[in-house]
LOKE-324248 format. One record per atom (N, C-alpha, C): residue in one letter; x, y, z. Coordinates in steps of 0.05 Angstrom, whole numbers, plus 5000, padded with zeros to 4 digits. Example, Ala and Ser with C-alpha at 12.3 -4.5 7.8 and 13.67 -1.06 7.14 Angstrom:
A526448865156/A524649105156/A526449345156/S525749555142/S527349795143/S525850015157/
//
This chain:
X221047248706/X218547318693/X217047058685/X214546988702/X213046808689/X212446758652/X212946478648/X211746518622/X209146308612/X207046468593/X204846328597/X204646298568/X202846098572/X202446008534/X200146198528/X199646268499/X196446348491/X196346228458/X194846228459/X192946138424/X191546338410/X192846318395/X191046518364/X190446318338/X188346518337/X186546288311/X187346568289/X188346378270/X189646458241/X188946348222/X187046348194/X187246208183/X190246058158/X189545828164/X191945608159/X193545658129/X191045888115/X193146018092/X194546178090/X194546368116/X197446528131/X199146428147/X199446118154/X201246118165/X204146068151/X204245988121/X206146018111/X207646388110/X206446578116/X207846808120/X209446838150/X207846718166/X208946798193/X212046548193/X211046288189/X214046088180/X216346238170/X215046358141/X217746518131/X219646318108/X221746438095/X223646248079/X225446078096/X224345788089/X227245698115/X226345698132/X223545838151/X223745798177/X225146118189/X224646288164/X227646528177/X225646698192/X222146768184/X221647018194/X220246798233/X220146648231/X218546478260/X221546548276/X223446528260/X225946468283/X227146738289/X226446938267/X227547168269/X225347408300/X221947278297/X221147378311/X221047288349/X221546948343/X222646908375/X224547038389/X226747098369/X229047178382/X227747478393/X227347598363/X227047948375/X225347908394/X223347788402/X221547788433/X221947608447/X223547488441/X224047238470/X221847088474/X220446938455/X217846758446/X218546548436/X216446308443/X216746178425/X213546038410/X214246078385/X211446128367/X211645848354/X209145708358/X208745468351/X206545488334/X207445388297/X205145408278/X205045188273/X202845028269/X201644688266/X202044668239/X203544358244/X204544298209/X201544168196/X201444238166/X199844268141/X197944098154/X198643858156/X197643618161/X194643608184/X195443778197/X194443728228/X192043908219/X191544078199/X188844248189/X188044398215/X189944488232/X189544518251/X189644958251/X187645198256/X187745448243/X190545578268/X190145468297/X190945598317/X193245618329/X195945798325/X198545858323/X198345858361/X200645868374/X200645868399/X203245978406/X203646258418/X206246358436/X205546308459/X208646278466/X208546198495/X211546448500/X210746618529/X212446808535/X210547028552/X213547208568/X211547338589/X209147558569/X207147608586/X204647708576/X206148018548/X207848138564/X208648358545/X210148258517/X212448068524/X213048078497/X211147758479/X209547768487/X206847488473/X205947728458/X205247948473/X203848168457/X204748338435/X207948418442/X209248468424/X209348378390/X209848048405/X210747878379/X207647838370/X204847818382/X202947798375/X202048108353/X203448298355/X202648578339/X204648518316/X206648508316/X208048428290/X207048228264/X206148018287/X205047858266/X202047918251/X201848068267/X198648178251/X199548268234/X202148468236/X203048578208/X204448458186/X205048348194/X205848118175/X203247918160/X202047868171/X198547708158/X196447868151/X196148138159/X195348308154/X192748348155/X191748178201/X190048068202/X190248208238/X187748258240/X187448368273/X186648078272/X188247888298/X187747648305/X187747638338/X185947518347/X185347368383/X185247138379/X183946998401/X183946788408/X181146618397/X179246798395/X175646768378/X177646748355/X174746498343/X175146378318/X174546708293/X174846608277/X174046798252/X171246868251/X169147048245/X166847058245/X166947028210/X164747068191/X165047058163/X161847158158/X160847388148/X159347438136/X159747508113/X156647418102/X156847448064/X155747658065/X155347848037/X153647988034/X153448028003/X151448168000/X151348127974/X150848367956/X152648407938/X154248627921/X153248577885/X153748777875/X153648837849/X155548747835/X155348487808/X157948357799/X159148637794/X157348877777/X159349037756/X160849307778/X159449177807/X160949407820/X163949247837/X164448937835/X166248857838/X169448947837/X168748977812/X172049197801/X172849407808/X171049497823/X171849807837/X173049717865/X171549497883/X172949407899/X175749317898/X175949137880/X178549017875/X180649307864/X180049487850/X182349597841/X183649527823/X186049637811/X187849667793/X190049477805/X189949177792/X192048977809/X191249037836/X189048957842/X188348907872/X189249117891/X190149407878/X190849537901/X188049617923/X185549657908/X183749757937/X183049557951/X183449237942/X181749107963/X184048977984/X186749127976/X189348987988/X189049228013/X188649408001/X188449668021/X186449628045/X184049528036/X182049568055/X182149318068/X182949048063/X184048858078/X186048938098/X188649088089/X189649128109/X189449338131/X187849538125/X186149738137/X184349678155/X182449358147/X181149278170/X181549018193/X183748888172/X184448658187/X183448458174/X181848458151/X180448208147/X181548098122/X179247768109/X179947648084/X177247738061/X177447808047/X174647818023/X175747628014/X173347528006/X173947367983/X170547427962/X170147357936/X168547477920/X167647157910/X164947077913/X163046837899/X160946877879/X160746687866/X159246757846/X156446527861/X153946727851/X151546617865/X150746477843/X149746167847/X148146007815/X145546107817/X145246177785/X143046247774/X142846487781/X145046687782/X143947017788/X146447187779/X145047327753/X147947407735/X148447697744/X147247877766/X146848087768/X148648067795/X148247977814/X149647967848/X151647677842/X153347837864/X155647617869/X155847647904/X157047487913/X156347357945/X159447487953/X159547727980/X162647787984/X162947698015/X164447428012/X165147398039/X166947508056/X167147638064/X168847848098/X168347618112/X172147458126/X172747458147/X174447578162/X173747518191/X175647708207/X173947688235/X175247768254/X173747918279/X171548028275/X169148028288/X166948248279/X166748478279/X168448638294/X169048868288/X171148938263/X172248818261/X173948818237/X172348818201/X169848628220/X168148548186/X166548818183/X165548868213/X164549168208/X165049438190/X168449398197/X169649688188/X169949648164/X170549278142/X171049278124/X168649358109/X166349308119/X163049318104/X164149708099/X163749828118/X163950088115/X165750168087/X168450048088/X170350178075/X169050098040/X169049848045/X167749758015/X164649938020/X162250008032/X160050198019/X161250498009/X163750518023/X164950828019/X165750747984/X166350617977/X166550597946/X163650487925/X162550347938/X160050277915/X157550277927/X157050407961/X154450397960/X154050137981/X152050158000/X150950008012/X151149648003/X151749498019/X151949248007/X149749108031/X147848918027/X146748778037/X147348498053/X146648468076/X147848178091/X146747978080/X146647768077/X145847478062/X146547338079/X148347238105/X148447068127/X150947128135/X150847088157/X153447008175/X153946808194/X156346718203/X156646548219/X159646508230/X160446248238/X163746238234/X165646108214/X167146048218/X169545978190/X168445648190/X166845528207/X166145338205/X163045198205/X161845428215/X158345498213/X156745618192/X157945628171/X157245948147/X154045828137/X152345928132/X149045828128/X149645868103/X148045658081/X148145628058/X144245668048/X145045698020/X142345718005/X142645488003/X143845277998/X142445057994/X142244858024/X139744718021/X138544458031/X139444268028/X140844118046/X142043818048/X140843628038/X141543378027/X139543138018/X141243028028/X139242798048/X140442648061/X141542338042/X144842328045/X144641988026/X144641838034/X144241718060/X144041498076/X142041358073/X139441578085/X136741408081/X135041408056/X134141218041/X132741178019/X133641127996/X133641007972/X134841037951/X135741257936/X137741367928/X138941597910/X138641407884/X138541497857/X138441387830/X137941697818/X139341767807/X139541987791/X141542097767/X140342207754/X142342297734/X142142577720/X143742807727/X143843017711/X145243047683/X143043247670/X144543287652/X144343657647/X147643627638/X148343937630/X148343937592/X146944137585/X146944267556/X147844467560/X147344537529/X149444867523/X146745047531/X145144937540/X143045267546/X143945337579/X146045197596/X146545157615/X144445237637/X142845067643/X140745037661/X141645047693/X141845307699/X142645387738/X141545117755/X138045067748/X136844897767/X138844627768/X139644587739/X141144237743/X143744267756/X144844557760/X147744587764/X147444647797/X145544727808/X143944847832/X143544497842/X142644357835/X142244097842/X144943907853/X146243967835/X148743867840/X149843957862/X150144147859/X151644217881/X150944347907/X147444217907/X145944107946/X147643847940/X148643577930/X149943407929/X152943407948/X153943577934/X156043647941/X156043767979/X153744037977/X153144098008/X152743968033/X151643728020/X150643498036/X152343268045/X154843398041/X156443168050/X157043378082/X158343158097/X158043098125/X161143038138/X162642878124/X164442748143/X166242708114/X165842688096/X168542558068/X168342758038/X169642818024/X170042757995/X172042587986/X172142417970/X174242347962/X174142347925/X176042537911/X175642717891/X177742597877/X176442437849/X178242387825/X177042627806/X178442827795/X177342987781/X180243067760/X179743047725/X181543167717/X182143427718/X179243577715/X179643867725/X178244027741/X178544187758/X177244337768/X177844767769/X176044807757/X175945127755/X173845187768/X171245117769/X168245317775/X169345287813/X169145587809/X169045727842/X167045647858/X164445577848/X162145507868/X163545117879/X163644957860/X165044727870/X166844797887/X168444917877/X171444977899/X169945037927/X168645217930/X166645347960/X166745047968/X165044967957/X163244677974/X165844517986/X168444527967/X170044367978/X171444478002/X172144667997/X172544888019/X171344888048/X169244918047/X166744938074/X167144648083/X167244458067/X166644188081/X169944148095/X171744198078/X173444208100/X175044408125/X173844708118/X173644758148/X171244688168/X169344578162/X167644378179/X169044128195/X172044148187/X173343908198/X173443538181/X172143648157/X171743368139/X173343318124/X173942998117/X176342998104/X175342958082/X177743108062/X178043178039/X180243118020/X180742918009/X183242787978/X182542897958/X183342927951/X184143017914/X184742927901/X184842707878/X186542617861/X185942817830/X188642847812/X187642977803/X190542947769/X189643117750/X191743047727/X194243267732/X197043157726/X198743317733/X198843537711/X198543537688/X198443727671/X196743897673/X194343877684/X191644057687/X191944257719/X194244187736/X194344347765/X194644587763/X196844657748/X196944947740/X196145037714/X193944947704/X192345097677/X190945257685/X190445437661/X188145747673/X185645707683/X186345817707/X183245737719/X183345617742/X185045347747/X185445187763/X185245267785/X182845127806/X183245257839/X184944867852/X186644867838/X187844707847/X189344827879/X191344997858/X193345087882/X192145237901/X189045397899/X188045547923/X187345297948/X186545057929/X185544817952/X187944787966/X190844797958/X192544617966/X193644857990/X192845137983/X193545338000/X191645338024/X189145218018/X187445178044/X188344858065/X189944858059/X192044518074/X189944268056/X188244218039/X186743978030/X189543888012/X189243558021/X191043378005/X190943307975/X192343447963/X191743297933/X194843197910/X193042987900/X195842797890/X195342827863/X197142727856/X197042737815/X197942477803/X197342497781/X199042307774/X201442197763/X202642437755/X205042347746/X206342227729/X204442167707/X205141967688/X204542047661/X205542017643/X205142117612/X202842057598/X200441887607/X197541837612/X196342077630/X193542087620/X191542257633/X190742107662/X190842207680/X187642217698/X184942327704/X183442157682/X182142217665/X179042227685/X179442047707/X176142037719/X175542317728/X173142287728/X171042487738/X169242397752/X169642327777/X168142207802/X169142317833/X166542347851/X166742347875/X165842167899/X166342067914/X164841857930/X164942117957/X161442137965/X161242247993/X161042098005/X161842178031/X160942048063/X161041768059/X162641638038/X163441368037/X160841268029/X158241398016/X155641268013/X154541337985/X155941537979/X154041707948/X156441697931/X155741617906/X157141667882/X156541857863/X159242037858/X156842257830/X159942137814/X159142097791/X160341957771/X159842107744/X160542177719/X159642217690/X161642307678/X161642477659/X163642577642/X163342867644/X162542987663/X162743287675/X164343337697/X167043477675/X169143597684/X167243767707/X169143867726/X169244087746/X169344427740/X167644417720/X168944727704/X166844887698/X166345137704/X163845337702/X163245217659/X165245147639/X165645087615/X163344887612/X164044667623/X162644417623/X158744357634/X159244597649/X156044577665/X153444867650/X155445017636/X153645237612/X154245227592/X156845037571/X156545007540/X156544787535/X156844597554/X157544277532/X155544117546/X155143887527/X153343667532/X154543507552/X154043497579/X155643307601/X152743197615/X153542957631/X152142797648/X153942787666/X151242747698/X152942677721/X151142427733/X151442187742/X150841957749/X150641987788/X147842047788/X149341987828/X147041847837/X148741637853/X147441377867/X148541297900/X147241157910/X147841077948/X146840817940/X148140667909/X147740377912/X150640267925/X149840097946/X153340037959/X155339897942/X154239747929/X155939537911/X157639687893/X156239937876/X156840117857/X159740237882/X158240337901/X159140547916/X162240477927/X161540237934/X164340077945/X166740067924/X165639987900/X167939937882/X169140187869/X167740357868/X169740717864/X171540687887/X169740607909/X171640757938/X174540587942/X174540347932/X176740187928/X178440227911/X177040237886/X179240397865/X181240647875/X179640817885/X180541097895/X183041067922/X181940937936/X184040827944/X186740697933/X186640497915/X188640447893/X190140627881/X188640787874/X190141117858/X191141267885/X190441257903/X191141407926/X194441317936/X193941067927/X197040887946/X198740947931/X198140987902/X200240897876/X201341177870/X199341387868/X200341677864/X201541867878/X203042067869/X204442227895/X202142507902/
//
């Protein structure tokens, strides 16, 4: 019996289910189909799992593992449309401990995930991925509980159209400085984070903390865009309430700590190796609507270089 390879695109935060403990459920499913299933280590940020075996049992072992990820998966990338939903009808989706949105995920194949839109306290942004027929049936299952939901964009796991407008930091001088008060001002928090959109090719992230979900997105998107993405970050603050530490670390992005009975205390990003946002504004929905914070962002090189060197330093020294 000929055997042929094929590729499935998975995203890279199910492939720890198909691995298994030990390596037990990958080895347990070659055997039962006579496959062999190749999932790309962390590193390689790479979404696309590969069996190789005759066409029937590729298919076999390819239906199991859907059940197991709990994902109708091919060879097409993920499609991802947003749409846009009622915050207070949110909870009806999700259910009692997540049972309806666990249900209708696995009912259609796909991922929800739930965003909060800046500056709009009424709608929240629900991203469906999956196959497009898959995103279809999920739109249905979720209007069968709250009612019609509206499209706001679509694209792929690496094309998704944003409300915000890029600023370019290459050409012209950047010199800026926000500031956040307790009246928490959307436009200055909306500003920031076109900053953040507008990166291209890098983050490299000293932050003691990060909670606000809209940051986390930006970091998110830029690295399934294929951009690299570090983390440095405080070891005591990874698992505090709130923390989308471990969701980053579940999307394969590298992040280090520090390890030491001292804080890591900065609050800086260097983009695309050209922009600095620098100040004393934590990463936290807290910091950007009750407290008095500043954020510093500049594309002076001299400034720019010497973060990027430091960061490096903390990069070599930390685990």
């Amino acid at each position: 019996i000929m055997s042929e390879l094929k590729q499935y695109y998975i995203p890279t935060k199910k492939h720890g289910a198909i691995i298994g403990k030990g390596g037990e459920t990958i080895k347990q499913l070659n055997e039962k189909h006579q496959v062999f299933i190749r999932v790309p280590a962390q590193s390689e940020q790479n979404p696309y799992i590969t069996i190789s075996g005759s066409n029937a049992n590729r298919e076999l072992a390819k239906q199991e593992i859907e059940q197991i990820v709990n994902l109708k998966i091919s060879s097409d990338r993920f499609a991802q449309r947003d749409y846009r939903i009622f915050k207070k009808n949110i909870s009806q989706v999700i259910g009692p401990r997540g049972s309806t949105i666990n249900q209708i995920q696995a009912d259609s194949g796909t991922i929800i995930d739930f965003v909060d839109v800046p500056g709009n306290n009424h709608y929240s942004c629900m991203q469906v991925h999956g196959l497009s027929g898959s995103i279809d049936h999920a739109k249905l299952l979720v209007e069968d509980i709250v009612g019609e939901v509206q499209l706001l964009s679509e694209g792929n796991d690496e094309e998704i159209l944003s409300m915000f407008e890029p600023i370019d930091l290459k050409s012209g001088k950047i010199a800026e400085v926000l500031f956040f008060d307790v009246n928490g001002d959307e436009d200055t928090f909306i500003r920031f984070l076109r900053y953040l959109h507008s990166a291209r090719e890098s983050m490299d992230i000293a932050m003691f903390l990060i909670t606000d979900d809209n940051i986390t997105k930006e970091i998110i998107d830029l690295h399934r865009r294929g951009g690299r993405v570090r983390i440095i970050t405080d070891d005591d603050q990874i698992n505090s309430t709130g923390s989308t530490i471990p969701q980053l670390l579940e999307m394969g992005i590298t992040v280090k700590k520090d390890n030491t009975p001292a804080h890591m205390h900065h609050k800086f990003v260097v983009i695309d190796d050209v922009c600095l946002i620098n100040g004393s504004f934590n990463w936290t929905k807290q910091a950007h609507t009750f407290n008095n914070e500043n954020a510093v962002i500049c594309n002076d090189s001299v400034l720019v270089n010497q973060f990027r060197n430091h960061f490096e330093k903390l990069w070599e020294v930390f685990d």
